[in-house]
MMTF fields as JSON, N, C-alpha, C and O atoms, coordinates in Angstrom:
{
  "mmtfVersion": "1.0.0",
  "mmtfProducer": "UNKNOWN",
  "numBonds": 483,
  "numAtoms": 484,
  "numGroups": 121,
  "numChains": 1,
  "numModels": 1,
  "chainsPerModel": [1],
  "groupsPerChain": [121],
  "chainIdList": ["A"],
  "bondAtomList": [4, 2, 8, 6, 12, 10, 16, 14, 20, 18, 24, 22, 28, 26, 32, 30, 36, 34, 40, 38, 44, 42, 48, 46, 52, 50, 56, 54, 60, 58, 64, 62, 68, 66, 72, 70, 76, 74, 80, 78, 84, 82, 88, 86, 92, 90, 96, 94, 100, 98, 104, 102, 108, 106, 112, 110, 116, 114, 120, 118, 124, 122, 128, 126, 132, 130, 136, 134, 140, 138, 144, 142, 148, 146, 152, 150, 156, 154, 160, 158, 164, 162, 168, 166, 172, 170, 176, 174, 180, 178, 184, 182, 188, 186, 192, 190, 196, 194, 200, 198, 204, 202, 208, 206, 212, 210, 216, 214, 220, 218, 224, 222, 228, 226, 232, 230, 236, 234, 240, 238, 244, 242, 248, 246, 252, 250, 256, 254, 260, 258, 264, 262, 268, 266, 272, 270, 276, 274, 280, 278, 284, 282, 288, 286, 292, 290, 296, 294, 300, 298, 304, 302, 308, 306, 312, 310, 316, 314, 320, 318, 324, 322, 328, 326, 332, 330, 336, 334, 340, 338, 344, 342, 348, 346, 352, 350, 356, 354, 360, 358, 364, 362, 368, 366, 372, 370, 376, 374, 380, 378, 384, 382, 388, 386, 392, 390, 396, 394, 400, 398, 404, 402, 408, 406, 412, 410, 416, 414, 420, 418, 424, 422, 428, 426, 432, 430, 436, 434, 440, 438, 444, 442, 448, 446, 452, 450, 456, 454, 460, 458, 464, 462, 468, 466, 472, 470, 476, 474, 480, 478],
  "bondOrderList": [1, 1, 1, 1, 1, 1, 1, 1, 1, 1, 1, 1, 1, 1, 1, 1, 1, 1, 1, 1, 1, 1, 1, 1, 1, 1, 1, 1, 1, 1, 1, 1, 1, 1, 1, 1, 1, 1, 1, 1, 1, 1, 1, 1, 1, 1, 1, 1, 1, 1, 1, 1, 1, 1, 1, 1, 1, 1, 1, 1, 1, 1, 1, 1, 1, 1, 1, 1, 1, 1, 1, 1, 1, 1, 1, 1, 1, 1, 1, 1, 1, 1, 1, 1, 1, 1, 1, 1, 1, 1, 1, 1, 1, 1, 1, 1, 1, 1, 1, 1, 1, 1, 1, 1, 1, 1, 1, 1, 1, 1, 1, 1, 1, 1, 1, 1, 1, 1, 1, 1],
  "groupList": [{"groupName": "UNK", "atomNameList": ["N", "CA", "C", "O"], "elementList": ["N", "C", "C", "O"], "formalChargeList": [0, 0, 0, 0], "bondAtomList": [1, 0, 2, 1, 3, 2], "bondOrderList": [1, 1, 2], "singleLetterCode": "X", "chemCompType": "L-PEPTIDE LINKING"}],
  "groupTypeList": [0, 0, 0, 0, 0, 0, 0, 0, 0, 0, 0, 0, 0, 0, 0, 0, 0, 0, 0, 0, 0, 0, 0, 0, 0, 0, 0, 0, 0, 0, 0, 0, 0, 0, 0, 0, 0, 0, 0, 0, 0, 0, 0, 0, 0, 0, 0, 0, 0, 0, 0, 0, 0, 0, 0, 0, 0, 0, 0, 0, 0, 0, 0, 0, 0, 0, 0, 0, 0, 0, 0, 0, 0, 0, 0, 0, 0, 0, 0, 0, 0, 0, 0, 0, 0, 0, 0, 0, 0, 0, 0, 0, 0, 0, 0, 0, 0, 0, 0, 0, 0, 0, 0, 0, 0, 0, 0, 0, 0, 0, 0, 0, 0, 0, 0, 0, 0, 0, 0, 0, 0],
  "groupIdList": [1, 2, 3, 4, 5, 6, 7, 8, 9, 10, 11, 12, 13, 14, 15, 16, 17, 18, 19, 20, 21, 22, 23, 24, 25, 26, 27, 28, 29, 30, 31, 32, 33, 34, 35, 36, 37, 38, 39, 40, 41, 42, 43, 44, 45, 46, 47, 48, 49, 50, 51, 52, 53, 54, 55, 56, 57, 58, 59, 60, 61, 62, 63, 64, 65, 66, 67, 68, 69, 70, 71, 72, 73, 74, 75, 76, 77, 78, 79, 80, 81, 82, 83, 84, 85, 86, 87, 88, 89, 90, 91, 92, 93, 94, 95, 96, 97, 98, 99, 100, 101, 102, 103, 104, 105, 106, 107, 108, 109, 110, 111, 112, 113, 114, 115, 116, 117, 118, 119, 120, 121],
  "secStructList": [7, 2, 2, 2, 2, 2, 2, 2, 2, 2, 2, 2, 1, 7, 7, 7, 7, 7, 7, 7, 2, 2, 2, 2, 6, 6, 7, 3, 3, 3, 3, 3, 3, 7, 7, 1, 1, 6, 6, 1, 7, 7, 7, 3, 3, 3, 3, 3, 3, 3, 3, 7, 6, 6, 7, 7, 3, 3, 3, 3, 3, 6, 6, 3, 3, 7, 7, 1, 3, 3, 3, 7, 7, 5, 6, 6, 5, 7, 3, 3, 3, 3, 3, 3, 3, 7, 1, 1, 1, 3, 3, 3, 3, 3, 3, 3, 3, 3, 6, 6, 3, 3, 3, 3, 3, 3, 3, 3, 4, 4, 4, 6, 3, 3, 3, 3, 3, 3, 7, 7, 7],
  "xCoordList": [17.582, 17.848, 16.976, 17.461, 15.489, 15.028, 15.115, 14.744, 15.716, 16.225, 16.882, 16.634, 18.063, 19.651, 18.84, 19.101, 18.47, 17.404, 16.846, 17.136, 15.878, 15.346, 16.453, 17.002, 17.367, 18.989, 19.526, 20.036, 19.641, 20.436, 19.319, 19.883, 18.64, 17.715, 17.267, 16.972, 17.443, 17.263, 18.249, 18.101, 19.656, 20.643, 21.083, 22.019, 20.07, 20.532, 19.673, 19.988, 18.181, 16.961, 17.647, 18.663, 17.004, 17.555, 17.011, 16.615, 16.912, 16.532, 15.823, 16.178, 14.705, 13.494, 13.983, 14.494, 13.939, 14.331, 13.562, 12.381, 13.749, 12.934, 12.33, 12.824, 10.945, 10.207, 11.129, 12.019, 11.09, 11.751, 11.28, 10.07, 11.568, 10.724, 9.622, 8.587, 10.112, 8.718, 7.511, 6.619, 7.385, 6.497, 6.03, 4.914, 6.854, 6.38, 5.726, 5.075, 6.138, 5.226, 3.689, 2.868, 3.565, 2.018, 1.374, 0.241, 2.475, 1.394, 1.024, 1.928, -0.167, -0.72, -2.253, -3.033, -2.771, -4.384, -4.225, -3.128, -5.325, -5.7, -7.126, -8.061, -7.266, -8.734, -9.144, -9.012, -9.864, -10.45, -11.272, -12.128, -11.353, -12.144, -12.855, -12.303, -14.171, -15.006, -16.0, -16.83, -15.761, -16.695, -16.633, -15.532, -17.787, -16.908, -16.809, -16.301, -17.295, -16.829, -15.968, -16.495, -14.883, -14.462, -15.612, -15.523, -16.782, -17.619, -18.467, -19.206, -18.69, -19.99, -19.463, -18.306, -20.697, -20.606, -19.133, -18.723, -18.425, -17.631, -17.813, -18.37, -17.483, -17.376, -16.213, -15.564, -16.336, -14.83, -15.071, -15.826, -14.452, -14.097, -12.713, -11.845, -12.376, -11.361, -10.39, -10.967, -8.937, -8.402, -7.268, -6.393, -7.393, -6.068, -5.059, -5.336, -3.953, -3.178, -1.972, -0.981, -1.776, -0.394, 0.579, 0.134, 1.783, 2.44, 3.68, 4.762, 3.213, 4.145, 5.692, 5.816, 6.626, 8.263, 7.758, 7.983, 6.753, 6.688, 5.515, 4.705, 5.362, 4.539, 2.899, 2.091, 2.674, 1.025, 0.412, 0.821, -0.593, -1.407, -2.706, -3.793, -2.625, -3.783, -4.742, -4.783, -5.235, -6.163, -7.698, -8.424, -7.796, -9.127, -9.524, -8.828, -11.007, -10.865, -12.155, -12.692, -13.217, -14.428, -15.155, -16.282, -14.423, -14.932, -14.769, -14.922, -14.529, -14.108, -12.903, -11.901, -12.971, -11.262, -10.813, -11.346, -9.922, -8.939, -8.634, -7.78, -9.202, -9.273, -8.058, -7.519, -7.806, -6.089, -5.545, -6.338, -4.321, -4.007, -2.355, -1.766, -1.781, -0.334, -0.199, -0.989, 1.339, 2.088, 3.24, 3.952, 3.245, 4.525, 4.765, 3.83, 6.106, 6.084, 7.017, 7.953, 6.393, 7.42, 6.868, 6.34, 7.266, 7.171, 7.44, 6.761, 8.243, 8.664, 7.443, 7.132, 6.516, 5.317, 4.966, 4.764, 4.923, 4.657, 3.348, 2.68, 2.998, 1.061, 0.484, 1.296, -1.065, -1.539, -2.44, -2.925, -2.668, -4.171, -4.331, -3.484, -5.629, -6.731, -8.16, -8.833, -8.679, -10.478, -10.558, -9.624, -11.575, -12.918, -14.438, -14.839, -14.95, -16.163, -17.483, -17.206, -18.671, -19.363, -20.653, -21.836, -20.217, -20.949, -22.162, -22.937, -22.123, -23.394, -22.354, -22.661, -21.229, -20.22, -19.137, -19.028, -18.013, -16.851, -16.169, -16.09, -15.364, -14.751, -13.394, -12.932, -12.615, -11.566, -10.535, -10.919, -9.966, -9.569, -7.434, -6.683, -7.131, -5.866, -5.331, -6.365, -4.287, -4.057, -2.763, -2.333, -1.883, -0.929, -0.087, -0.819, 1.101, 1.396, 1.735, 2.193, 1.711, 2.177, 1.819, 0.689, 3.222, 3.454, 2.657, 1.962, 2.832, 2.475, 1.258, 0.819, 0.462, -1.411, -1.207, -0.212, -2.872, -2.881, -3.853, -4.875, -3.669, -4.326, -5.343, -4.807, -6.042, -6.671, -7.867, -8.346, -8.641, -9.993, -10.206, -9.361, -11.721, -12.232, -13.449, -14.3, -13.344, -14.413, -15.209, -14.832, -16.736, -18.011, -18.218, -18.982, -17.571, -17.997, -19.442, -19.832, -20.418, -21.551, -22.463, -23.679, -21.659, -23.119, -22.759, -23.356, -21.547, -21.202, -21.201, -22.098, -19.643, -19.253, -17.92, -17.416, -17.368, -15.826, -15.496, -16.089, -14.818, -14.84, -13.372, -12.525, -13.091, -11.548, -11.86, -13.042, -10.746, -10.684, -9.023, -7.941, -9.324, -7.796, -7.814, -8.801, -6.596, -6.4, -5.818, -5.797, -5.225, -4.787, -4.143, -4.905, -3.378, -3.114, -4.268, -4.156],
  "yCoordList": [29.077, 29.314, 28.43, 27.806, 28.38, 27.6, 26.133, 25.352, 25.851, 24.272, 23.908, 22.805, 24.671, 24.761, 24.898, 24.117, 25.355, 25.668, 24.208, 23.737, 23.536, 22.221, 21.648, 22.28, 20.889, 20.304, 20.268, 19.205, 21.32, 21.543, 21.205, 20.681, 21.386, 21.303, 19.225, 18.559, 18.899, 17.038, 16.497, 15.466, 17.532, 17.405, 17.098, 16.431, 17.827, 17.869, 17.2, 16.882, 16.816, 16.071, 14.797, 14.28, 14.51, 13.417, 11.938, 12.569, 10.756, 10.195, 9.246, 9.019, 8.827, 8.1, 6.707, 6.006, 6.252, 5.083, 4.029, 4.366, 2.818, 1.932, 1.381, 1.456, 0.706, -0.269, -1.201, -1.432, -1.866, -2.682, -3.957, -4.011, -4.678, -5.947, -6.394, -6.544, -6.689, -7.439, -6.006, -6.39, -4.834, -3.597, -3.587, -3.097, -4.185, -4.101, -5.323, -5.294, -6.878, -7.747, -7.844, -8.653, -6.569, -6.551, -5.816, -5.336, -5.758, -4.684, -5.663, -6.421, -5.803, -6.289, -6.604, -5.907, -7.708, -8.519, -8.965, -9.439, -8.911, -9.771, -10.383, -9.85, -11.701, -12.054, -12.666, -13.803, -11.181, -11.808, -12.378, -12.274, -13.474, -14.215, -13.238, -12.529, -13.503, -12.862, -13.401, -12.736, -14.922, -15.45, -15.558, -15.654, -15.546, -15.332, -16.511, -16.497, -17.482, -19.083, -19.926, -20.012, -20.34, -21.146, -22.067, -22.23, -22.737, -23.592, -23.114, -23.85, -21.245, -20.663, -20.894, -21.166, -20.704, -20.791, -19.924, -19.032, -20.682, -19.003, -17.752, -17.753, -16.434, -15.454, -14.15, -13.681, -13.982, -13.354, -11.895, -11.773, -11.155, -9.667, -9.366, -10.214, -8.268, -8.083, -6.947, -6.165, -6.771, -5.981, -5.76, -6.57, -4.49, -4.479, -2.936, -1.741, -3.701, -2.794, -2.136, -2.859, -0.896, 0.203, 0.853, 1.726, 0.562, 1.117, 2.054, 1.638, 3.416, 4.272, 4.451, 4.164, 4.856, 5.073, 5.258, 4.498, 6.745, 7.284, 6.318, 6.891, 5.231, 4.26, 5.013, 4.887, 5.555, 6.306, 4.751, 4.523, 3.7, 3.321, 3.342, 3.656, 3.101, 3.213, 2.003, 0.856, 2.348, 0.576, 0.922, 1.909, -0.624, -0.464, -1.842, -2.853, -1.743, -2.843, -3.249, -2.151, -4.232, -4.273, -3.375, -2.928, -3.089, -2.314, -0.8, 0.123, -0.623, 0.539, 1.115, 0.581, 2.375, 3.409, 3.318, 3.415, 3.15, 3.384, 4.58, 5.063, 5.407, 6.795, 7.476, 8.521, 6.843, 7.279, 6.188, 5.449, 5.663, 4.636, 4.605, 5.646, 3.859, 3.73, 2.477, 1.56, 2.563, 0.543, 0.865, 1.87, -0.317, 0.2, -1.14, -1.919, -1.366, -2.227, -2.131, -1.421, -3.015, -3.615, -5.168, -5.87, -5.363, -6.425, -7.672, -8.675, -7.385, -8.168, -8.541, -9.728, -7.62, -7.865, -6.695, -5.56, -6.979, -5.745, -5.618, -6.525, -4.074, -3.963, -3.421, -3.075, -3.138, -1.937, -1.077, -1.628, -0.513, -0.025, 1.139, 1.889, 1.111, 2.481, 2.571, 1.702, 3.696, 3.824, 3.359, 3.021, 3.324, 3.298, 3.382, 3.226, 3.683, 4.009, 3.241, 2.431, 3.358, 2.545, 3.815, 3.563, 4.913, 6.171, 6.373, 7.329, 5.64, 5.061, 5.469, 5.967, 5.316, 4.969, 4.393, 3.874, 4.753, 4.175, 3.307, 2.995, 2.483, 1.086, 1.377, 2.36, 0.957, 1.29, -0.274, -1.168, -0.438, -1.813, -1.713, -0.783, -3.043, -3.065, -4.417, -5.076, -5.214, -6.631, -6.534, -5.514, -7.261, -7.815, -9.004, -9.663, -9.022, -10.014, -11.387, -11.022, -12.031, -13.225, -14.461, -14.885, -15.067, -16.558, -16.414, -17.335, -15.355, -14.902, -14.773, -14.704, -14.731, -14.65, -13.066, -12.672, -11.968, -10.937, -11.352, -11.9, -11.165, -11.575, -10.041, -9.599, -9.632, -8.409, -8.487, -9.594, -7.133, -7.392, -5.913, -5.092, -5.771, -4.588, -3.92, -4.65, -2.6, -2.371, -1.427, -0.256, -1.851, -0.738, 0.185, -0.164, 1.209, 2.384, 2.442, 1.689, 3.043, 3.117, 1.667, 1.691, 0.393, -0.465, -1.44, -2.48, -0.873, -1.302, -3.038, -3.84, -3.312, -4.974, -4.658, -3.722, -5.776, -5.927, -7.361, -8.408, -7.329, -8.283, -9.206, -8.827, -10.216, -10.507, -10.974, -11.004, -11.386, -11.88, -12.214, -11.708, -13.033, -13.542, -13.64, -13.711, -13.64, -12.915, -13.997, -14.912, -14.162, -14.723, -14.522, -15.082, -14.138, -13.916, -14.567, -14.444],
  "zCoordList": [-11.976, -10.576, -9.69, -8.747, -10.053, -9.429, -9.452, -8.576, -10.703, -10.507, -9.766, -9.28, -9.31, -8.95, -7.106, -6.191, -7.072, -5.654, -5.076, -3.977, -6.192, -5.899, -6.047, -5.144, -6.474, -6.613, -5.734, -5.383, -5.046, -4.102, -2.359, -1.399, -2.324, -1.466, -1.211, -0.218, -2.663, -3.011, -2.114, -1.459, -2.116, -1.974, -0.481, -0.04, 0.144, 1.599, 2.354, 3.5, 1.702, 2.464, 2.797, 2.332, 3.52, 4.658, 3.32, 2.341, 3.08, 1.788, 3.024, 4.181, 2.254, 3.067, 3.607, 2.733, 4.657, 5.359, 5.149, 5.068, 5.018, 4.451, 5.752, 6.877, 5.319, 6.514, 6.834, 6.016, 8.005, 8.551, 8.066, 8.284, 7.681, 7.29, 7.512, 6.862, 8.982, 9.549, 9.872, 10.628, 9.538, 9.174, 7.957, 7.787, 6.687, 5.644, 4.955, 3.911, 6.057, 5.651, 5.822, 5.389, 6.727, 6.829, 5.875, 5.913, 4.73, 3.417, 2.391, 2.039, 1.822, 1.295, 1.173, 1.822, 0.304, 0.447, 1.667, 1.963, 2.684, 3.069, 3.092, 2.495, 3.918, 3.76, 5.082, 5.536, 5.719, 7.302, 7.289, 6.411, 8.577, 8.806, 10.086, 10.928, 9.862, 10.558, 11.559, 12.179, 11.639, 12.127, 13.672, 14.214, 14.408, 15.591, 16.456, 17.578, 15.905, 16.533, 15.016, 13.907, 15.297, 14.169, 13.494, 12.277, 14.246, 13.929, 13.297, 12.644, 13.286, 12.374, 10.839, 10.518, 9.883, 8.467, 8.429, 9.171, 7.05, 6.861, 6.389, 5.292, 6.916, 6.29, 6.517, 7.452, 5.535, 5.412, 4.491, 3.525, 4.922, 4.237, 3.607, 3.816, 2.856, 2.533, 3.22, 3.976, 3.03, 3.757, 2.935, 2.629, 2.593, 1.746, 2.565, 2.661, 2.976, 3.273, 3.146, 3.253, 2.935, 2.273, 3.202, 3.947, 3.258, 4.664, 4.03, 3.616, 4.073, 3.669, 4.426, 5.616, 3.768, 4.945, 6.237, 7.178, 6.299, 7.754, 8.336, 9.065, 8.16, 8.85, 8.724, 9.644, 7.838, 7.803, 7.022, 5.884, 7.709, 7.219, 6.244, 6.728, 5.259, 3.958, 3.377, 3.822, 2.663, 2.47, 2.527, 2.643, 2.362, 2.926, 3.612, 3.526, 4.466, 5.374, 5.168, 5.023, 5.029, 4.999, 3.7, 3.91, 2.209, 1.588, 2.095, 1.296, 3.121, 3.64, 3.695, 4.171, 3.145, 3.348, 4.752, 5.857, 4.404, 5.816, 6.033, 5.289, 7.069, 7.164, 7.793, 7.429, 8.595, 9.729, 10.032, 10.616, 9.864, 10.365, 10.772, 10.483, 11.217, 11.786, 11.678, 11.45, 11.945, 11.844, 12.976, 13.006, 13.964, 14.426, 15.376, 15.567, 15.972, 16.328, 17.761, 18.13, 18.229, 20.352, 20.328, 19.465, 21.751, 22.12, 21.08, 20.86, 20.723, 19.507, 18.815, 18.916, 17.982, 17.195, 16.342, 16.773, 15.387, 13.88, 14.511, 15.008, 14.407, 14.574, 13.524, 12.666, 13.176, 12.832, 13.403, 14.392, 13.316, 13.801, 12.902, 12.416, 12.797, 11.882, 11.982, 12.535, 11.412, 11.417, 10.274, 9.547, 10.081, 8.953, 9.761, 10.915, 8.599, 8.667, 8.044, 7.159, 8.329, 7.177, 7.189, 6.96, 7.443, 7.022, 8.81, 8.838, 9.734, 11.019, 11.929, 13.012, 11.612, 12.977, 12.244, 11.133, 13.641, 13.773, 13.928, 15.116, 13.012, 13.227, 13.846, 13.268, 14.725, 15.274, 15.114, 15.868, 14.698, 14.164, 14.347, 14.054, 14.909, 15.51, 14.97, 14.862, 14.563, 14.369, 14.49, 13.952, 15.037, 15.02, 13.536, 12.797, 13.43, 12.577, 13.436, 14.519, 13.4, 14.5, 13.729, 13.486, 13.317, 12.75, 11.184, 10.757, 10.549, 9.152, 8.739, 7.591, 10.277, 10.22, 10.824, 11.432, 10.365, 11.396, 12.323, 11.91, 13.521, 14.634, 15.349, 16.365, 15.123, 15.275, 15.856, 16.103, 16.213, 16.444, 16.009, 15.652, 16.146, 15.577, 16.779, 17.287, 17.058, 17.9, 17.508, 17.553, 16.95, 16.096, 17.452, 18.352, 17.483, 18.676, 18.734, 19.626, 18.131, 17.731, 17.871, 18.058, 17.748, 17.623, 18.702, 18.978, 19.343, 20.977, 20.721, 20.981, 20.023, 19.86, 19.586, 18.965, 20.264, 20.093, 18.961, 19.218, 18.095, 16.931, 16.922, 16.114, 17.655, 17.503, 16.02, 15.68, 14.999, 14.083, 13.552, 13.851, 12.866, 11.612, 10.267, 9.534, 9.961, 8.282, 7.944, 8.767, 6.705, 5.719, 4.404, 3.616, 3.89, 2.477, 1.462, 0.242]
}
């Protein structure tokens, strides 16, 4: 009975809608650049990001979990935004996809700096 219950219930759920493309090209490695003049040494962090049907953002960014995050898109531009943490304070972090780079910045609530930066596969 209770099979016939779940079966029937499979039956009527609405079936998960897929990301839109340009939402799901932002899932993956990436590798930010962090520097904040193109001319400084390089350095770079990692960013790996997961974009579920209902657009819930996952990953991690800087070695850090991605604690809450979203994907969504206007202005003709895929976004993301999410937290992390580094255990001191709050990273609040946003990027755009634009011309197959993410174009983002990051703002440390706590150590009061705003971070533009770019990604890369």
């Amino acid at each position: 009975m209770i099979g016939l219950l779940a079966a029937a219930a499979a039956a009527v759920a609405p079936a998960a809608t897929p990301l839109p493309a340009e939402i799901a090209a932002m899932a993956g490695r990436w590798t930010v650049d962090l520097r904040p003049k193109f001319s400084d040494p390089p350095y770079s962090q990692p960013m790996i990001i997961a974009i579920a049907p209902d657009r819930v953002v996952t990953g991690s960014f800087y070695n850090s979990e991605i604690l809450a995050g979203r994907a969504g898109r206007g202005q003709d531009r895929a976004c993301v935004a999410f937290r992390t943490t580094d255990g001191k304070g709050m990273y609040h972090t946003s990027a755009c996809l634009v011309e197959g780079k993410m174009i983002g910045q990051t703002w440390a609530e706590g150590r009061e700096f705003v971070l533009p930066w770019t990604a890369e596969r």
